[in-house]
TORVO-351992 format. One record per residue: y, x, z of N, C-alpha, C, O in turn. Coordinates in steps of 0.02 Angstrom, whole numbers, plus 50000, padded with zeros to 5 digits. Example, Ala and Ser with C-alpha at 12.3 -4.5 7.8 and 13.67 -1.06 7.14 Angstrom:
497165066050390497755061550390498355066050390498345071250423/498885064250354499475068450357500025064550394500575067050402/
//
This chain:
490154856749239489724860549284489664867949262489504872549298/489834868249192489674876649180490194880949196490214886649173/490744878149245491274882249261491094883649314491334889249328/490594880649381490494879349427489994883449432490084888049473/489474883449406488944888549380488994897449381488724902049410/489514896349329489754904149354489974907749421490014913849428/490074904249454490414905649532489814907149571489344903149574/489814912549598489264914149646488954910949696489354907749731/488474910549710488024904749768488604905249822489034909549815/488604900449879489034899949915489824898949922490144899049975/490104897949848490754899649835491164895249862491724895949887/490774889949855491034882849878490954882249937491394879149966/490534884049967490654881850048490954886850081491144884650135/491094893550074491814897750107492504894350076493014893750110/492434891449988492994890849982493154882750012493674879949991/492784879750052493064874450071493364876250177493764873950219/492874881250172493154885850266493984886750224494454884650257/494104889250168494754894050151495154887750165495484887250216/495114882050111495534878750118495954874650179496544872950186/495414874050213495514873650305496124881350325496744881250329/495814885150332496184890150349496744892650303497024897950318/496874889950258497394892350202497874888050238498414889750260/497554881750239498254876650269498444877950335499054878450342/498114878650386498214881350449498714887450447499144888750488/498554890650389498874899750413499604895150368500114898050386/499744891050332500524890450320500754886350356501344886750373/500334881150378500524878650451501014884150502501624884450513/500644886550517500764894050564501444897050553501914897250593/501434900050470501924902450463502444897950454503014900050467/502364891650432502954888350426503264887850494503854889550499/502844885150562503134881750619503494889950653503894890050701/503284895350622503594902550675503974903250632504394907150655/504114901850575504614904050548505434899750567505954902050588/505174890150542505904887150586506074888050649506614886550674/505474891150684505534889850768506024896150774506574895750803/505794901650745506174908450763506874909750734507414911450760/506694908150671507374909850618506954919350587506544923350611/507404918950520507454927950476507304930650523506694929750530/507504933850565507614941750607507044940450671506574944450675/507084934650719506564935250771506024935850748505584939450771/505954930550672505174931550641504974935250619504364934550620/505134940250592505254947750544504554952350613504024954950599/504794951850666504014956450707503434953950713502924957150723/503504945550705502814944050696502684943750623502104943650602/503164943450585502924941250500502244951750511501674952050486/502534956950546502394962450533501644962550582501194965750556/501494959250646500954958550664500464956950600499994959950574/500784950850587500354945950527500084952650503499534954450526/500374956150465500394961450390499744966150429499214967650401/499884967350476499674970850527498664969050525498204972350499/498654965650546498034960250552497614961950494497034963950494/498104960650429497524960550375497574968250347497204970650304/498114971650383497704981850351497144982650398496664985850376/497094980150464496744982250489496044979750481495564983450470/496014973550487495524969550435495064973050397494484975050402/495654973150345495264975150278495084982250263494654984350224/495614986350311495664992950289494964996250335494565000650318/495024992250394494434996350423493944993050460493784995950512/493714988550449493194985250470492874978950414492404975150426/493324979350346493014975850285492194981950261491614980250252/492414986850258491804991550253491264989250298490754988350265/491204988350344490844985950401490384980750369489774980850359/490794976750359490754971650340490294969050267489934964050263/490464974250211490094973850150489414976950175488854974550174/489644983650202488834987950189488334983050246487724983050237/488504980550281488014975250339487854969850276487294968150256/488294968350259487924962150181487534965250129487034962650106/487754970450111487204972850055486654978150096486334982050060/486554978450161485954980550170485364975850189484754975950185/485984970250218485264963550250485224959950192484774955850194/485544959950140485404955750071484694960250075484114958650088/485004966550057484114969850028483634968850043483184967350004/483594969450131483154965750190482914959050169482334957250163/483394955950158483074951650146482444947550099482004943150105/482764952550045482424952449967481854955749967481374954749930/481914960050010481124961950019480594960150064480044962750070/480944953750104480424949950170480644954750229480404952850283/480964959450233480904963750310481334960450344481634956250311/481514961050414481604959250480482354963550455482314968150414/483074961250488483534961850475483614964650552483974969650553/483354962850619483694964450662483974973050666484514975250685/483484975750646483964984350667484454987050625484784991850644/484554983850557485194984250541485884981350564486414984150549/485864975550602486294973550644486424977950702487004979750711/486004979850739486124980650803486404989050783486794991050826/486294993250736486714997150716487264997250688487695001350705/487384992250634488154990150622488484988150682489084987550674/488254986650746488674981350790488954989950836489514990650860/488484994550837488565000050874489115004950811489585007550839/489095005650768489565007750741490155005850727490625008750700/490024996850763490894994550731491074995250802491564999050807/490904993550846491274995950926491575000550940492135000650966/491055007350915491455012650910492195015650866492585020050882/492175010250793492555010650766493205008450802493685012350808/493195001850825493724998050866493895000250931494384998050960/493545004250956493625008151049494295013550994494885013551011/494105016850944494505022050941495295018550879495755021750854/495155013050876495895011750853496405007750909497015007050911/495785005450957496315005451031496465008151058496995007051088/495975015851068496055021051107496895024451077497315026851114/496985023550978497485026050948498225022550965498795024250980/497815016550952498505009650987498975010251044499585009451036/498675011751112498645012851157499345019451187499825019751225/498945024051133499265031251132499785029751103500285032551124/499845026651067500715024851020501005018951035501465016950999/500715013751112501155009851122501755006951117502005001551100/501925013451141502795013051179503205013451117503685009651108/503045017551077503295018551006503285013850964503795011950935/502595010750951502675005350909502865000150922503064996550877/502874997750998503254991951032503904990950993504084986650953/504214996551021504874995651002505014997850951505594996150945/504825001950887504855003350819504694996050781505164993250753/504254993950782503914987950755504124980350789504384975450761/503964981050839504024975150873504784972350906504904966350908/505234977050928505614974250947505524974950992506044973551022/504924977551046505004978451115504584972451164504494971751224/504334967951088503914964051114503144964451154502614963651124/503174965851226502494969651235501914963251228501354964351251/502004958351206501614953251211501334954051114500724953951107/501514954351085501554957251001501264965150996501194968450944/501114967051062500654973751045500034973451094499594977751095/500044968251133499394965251164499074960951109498474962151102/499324955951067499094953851004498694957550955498184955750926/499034963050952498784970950924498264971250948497774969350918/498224973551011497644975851023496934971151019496424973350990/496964964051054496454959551020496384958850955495794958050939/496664958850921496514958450832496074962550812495574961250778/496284968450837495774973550838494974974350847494544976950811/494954971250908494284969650949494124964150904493684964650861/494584957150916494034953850869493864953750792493384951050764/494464957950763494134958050682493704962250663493424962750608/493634966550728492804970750723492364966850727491984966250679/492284963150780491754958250790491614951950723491104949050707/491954951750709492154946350653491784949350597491384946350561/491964956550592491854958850512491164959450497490954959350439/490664960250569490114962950585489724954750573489334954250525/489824949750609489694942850629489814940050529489454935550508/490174942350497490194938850434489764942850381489334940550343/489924947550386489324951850339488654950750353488264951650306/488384948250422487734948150433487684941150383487444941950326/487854935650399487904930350384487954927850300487654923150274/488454932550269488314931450196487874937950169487924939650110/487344942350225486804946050195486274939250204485864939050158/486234935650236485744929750239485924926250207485434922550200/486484923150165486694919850147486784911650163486734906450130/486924913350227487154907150261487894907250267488314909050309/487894904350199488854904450205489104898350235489714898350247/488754892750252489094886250304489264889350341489814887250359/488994897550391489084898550432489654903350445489974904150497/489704906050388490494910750353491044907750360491584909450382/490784901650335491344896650313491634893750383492234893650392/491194891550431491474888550512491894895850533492374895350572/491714901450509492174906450543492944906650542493364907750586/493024904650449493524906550412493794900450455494264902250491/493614893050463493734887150473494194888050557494784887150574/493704889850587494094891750666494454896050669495014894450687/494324903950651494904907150630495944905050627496464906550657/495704900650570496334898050569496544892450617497084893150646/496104886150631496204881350674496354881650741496644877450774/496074888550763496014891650820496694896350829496914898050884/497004898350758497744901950781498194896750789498504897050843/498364891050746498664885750757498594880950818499114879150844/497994878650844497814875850907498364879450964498874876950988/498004887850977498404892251039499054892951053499334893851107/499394892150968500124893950964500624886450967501234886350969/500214881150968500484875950967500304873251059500674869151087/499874875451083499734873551165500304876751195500634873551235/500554885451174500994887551220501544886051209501974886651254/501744883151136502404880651122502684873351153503204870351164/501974872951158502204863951199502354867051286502334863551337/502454871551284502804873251339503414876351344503784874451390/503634881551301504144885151292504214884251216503674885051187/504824882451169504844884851113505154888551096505664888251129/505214894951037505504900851031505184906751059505324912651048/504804904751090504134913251126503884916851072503414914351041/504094921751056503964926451021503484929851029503234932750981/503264930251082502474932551119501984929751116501434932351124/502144921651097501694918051106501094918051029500474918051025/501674917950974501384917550913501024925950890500744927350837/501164931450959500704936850945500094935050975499574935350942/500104932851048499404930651046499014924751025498444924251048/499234920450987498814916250945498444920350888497874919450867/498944925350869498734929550796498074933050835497564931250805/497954936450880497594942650897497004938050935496434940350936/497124932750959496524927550972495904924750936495304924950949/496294921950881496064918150834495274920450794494834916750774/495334928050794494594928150766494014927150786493474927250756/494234925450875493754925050936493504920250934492884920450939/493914911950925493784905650892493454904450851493054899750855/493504908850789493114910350742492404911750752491954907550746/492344917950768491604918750783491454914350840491124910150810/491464912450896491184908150945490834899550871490314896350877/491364898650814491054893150788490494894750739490044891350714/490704901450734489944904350675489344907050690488854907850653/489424908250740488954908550793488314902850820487704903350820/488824896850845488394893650856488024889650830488234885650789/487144890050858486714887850828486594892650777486574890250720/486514897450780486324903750730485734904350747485614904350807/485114905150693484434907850756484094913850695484284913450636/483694918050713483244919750691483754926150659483574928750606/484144927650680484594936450647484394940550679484524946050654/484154940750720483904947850769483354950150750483194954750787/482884948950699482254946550683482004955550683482374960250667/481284956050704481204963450714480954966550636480914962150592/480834971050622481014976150545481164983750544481594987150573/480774985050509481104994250516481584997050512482074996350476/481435001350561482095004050607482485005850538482325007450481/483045004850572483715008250529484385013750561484835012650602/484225019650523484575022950551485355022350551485585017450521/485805026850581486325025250576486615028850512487165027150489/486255033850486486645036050420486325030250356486405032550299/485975023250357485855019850314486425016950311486565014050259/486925017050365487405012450346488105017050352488585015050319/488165021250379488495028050383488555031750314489085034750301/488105031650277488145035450231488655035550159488815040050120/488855027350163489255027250090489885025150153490465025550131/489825023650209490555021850251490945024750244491505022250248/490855031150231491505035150219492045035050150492655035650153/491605034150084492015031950014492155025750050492745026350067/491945020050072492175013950075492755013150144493115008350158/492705018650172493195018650210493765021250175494245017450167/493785024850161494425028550104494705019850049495245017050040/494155018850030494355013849989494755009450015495315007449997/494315007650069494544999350113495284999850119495684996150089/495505007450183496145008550200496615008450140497145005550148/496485011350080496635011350011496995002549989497555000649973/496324999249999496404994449979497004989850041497474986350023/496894990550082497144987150126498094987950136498554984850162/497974994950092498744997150100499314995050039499924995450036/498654991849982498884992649920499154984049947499704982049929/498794980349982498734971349993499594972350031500104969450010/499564977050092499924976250154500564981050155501064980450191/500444984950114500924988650130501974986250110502504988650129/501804980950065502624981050032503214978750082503804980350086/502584971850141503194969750193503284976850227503874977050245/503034981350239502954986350285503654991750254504104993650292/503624993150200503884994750138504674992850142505204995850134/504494986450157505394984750155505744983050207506304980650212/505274984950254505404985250355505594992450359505964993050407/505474998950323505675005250321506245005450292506755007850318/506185002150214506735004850180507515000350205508105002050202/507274995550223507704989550254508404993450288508244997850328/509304992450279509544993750316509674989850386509714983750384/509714992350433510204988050500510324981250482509994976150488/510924982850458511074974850403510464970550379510474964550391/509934973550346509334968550314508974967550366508404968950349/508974965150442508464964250495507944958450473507364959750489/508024953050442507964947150422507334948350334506994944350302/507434954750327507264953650240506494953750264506204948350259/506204958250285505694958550297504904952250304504324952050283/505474947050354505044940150358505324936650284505004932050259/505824938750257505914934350197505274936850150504844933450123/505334941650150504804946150080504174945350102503754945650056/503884944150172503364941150177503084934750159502494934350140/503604927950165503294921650162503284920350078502934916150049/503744924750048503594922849983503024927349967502634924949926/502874932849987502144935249962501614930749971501154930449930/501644926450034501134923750039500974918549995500454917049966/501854914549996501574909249927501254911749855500794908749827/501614918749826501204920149779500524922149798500154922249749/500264923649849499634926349847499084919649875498534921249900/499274913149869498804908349883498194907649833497754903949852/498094911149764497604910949743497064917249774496454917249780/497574922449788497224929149810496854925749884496244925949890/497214923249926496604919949975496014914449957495534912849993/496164912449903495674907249887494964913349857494374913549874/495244916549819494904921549814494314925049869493834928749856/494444923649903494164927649948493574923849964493214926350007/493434919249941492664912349947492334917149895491794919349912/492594919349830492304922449760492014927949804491414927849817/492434933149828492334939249850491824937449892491324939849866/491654934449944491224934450002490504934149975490024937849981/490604929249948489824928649888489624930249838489144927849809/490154936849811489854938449748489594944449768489294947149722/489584948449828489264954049829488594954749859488274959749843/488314950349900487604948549909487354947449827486924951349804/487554943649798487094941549722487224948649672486794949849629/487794953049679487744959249636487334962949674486844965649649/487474963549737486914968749759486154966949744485804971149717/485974962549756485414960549731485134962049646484594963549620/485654960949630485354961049548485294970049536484884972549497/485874974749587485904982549574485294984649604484974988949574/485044982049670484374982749715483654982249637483074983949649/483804980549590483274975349555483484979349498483224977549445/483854984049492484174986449428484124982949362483804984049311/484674977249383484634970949321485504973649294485914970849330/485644975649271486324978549279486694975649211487294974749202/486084974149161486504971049109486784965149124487324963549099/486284959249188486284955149215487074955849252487554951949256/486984960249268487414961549333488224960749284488644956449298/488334966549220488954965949191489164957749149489704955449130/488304954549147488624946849112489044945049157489644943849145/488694944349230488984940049275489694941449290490064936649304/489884946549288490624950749313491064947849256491574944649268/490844949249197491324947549163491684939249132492244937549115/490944935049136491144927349149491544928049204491864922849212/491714933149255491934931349311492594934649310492984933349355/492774939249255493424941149271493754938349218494284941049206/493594933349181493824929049131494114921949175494544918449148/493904920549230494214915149290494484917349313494924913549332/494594924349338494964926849364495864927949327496384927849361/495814929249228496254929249225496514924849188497024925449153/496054918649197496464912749186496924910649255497524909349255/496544910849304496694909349359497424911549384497864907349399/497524918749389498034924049380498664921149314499274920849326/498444919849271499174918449232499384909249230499924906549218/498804906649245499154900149291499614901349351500174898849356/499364904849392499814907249454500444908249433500964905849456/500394911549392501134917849364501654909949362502094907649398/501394908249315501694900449278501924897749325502534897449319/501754895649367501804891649411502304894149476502594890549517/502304899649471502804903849535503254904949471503764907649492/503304904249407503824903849365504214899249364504784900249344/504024893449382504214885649363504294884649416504884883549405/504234883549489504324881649552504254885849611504354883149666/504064893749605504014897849670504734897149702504624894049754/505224898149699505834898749725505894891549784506044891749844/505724886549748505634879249760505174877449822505354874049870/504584880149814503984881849869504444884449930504634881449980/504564891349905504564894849966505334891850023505444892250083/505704889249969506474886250023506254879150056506494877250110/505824875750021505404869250058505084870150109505224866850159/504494875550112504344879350153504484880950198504154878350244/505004885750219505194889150257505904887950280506104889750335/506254885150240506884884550257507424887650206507154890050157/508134888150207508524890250147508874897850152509274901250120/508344898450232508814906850254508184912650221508284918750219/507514909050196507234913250176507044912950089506544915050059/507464910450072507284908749994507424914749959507874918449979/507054915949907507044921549859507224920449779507234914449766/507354924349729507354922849665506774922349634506254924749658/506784918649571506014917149511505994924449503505424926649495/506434928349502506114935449474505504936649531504894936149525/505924938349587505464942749635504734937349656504284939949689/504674929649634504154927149618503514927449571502924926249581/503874929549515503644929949450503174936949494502594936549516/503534941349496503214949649521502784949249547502264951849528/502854945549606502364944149661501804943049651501294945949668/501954936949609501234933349571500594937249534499974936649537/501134942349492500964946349443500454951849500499894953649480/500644953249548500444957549579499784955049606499334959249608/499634947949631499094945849641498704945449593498154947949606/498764943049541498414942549489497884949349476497274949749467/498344953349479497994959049453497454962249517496924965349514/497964959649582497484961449642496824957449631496324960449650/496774953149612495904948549602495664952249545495054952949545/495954954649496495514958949454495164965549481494704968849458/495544966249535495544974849548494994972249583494484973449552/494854968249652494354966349692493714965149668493194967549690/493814960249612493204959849594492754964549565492144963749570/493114970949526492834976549511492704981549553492384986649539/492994980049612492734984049668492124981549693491754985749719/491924974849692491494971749713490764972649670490214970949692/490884975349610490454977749583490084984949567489544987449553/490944986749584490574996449603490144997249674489655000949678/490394993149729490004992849791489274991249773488864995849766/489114984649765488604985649715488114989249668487554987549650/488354992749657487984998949620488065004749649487965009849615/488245005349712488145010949753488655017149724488445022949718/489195015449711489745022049668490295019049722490855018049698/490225017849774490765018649816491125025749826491435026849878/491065031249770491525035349782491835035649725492215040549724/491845031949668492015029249622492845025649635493445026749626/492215018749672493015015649692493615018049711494185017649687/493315021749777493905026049817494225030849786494685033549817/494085032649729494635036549699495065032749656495655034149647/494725027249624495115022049584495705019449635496245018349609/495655018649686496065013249745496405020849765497005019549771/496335027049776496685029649799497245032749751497785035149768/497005032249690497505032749623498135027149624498745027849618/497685021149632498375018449657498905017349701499475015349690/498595019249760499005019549823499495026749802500075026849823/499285031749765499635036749746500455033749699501015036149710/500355029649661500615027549623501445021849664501985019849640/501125021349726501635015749733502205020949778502745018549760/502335025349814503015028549836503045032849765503625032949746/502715035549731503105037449659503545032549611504015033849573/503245027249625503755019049577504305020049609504845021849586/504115018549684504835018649717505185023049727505615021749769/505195030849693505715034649691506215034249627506775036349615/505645029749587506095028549510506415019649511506785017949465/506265015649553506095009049543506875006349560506955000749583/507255009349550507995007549584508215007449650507955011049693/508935001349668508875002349751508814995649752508754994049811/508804991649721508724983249744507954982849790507374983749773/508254981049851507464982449898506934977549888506384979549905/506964972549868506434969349831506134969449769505574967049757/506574972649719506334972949656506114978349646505714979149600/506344984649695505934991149705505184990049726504754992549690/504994986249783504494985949817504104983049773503564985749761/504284976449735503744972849699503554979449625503044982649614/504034979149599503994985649534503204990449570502664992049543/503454991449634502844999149637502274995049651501754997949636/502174986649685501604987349701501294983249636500804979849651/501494983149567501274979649512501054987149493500444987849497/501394992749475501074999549463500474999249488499964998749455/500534999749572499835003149591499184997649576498624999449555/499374990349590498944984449536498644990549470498114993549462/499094990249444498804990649372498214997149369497644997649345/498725002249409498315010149402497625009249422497145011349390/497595005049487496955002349509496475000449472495915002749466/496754995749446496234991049377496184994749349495584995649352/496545001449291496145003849241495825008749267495235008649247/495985015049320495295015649329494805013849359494305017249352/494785009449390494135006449421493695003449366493085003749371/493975000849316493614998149249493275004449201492685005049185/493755008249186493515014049155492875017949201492365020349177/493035017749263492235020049300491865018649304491375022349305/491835008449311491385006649310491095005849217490505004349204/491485006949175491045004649105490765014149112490285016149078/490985016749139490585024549127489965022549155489425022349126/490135020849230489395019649256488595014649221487985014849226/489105011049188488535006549162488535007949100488355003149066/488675013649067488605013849016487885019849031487375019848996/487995024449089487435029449102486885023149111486305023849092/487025019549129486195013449149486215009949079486085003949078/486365013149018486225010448971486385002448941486214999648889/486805000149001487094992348979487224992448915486794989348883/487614994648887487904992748838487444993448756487534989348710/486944999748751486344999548700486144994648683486224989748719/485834994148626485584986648595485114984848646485044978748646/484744987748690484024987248721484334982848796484044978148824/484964985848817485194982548876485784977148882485864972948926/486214978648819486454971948809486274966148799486684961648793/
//
């Protein structure tokens, strides 16, 4: 139990939504990948990629500062409703203007990206709409800390992309359109199950302006996109650098990212619930409190991380041709990398999860933008092998990430005196 202990309230019931949706989303990718083959799958493997920059890059912000303001709300007895109904007015607006951007670069990205698929840039555009709604609908939810109710999101989410994409296939198989709009659907499923039977979030409370939640959006926007580019960018990466000839590499270098990154989604139960309980303890300025907890916690993290490694050492190659088939199999090297790269991505998160927390979200964003700096500089030195280039830069920008985000945050808590005999 004292392993269990350390894991933040709720960990377990998002991470049992994950496991639902972990299996669903390789469900997914497995059945679009034999259905299509390398090259047809390669524009949706890039929707996919697509989904989670946008996600994370610009509506995960949304998403934290709505949790660590109704955590606070909460902790102090006030009425949560007018911080919602202002996050919900700032994320609309956020999402009107990345459709309004979408929109404007249709024609271009159709056929740059997609292949010309206009059904794969209508996917686009719902993803959009609903991972705003989504980001807004989950942050409220783990600021109350009703994570059963996080967890039915994560749960439909996925059940709900697999359900849509398997109804239209039982009609046509090989629709390439079809598996864009399951992708750009799916978060809609989601919230409709986290939703229901919700009561008492609207609850009335002093007003909240829009620069309460406006005000750090901007470091955490820098960050998020930061972050989101550092997660998303390598399939993207090797869809640029890719020749004519490599049409196909693209969905290959995706499905093996994903197998190495199955702890990095499991992760994401840790992440959801550890920033309501840090914010709380930074709200309370318990901060010595605050660095015990982080660091029992980045000690699972890198156990967790070099089991992975091991294990995409000893059988990733094996996974991913069982998986997917033998046209997308990769080497233990570019496994090993992969792995490596997640690993370090759960270190980097969780220390982001603690600068948010202590209100140095401009901290982070320079830590995350140090690294995003770091990854087309690898790849001007990183050779020409297009996978071993791509993985090489995004283990750099991993790393650059982690040390300074660590070095900022022990500055920061070293000004709050953590570390003195009095606060250790």
């Amino acid at each position: 139990m004292r392993l269990l202990d350390r894991l933040p309230a709720g960990t377990l019931a998002i991470g049992g939504g994950l496991v639902v949706n972990g299996l669903t989303a390789y469900a997914f990718i497995t059945i679009s990948s034999r259905d299509l083959g390398a090259e047809a799958y390669s524009p949706v493997a890039l929707l996919w990629a697509l989904s989670f920059l946008l996600g994370i890059g610009f509506f995960l912000p949304l998403e934290q500062e709505t949790a660590r303001l109704v955590a606070g709300r909460v902790s102090r007895g006030q009425g949560i409703g007018p911080v919602v109904k202002s996050a919900a007015r700032l994320g609309a607006s956020l999402a009107l203007g990345l459709v309004a951007v979408s929109l404007l670069a249709g024609r271009w990205f159709t056929n740059e990206f997609f292949n010309g698929e206009t059904l794969l840039f209508l996917g686009l555009i719902l993803v959009v709409v609903g991972l705003g709604a989504a980001h807004l609908v989950k942050g409220t939810l783990a600021g109350l800390g009703r994570f059963n109710g996080y967890a039915r999101y994560v749960m439909g989410e996925g059940l709900g992309r697999l359900l849509l994409v398997g109804a239209v296939l039982g009609l046509a198989t090989g629709s390439i359109g079809a598996y864009g709009l399951a992708i750009g659907l799916a978060p809609l499923v989601g919230i409709l199950l986290a939703t229901a039977g919700q009561r008492g979030i609207l609850t009335p409370g002093p007003e909240a302006h829009m620069g309460d939640l406006s005000k750090a959006l901007g470091s955490l926007l820098v960050a998020s996109v930061a972050t989101a580019l550092v997660l998303n960018v390598s399939p993207l990466a090797v869809q640029i650098l890719a020749t004519p000839q490599q049409a196909d590499e693209p969905g290959r270098f995706l499905n093996a990212l994903l197998v190495a990154r199955v702890p990095l989604f499991f992760f994401q139960a840790v992440q959801a619930a550890l920033l309501p309980r840090l914010s709380t303890l930074a709200s309370q300025n318990k901060f010595a409190e605050l660095w015990h907890e982080l660091k029992h916690l980045l000690l699972l993290v890198g156990a967790l991380g070099i089991g992975a490694v091991a294990v995409m050492a000893v059988v990733g190659p094996q996974i991913v041709e069982v998986a997917f088939g033998a046209e997308f199999a990769v080497g233990r090297q570019d496994m090993v990398l992969l792995a490596v790269s997640s690993a370090g991505l759960m270190v980097v998160l969780s220390l982001t999860q603690a600068l948010i927390a202590c209100r140095a979200q401009g901290r982070m964003a320079l830590a995350w933008v140090a690294g995003v700096v770091a990854f087309p500089l690898t790849l001007l030195v990183a050779g020409d092998q297009l996978f071993l280039r791509v993985e090489i830069a995004l283990v750099a920008t991993v790393s650059v990430a982690a040390v300074v985000m660590f070095a900022l945050l022990l500055r920061f808590l070293s000004a709050q005196r953590v570390f003195s005999p009095a606060g250790d």
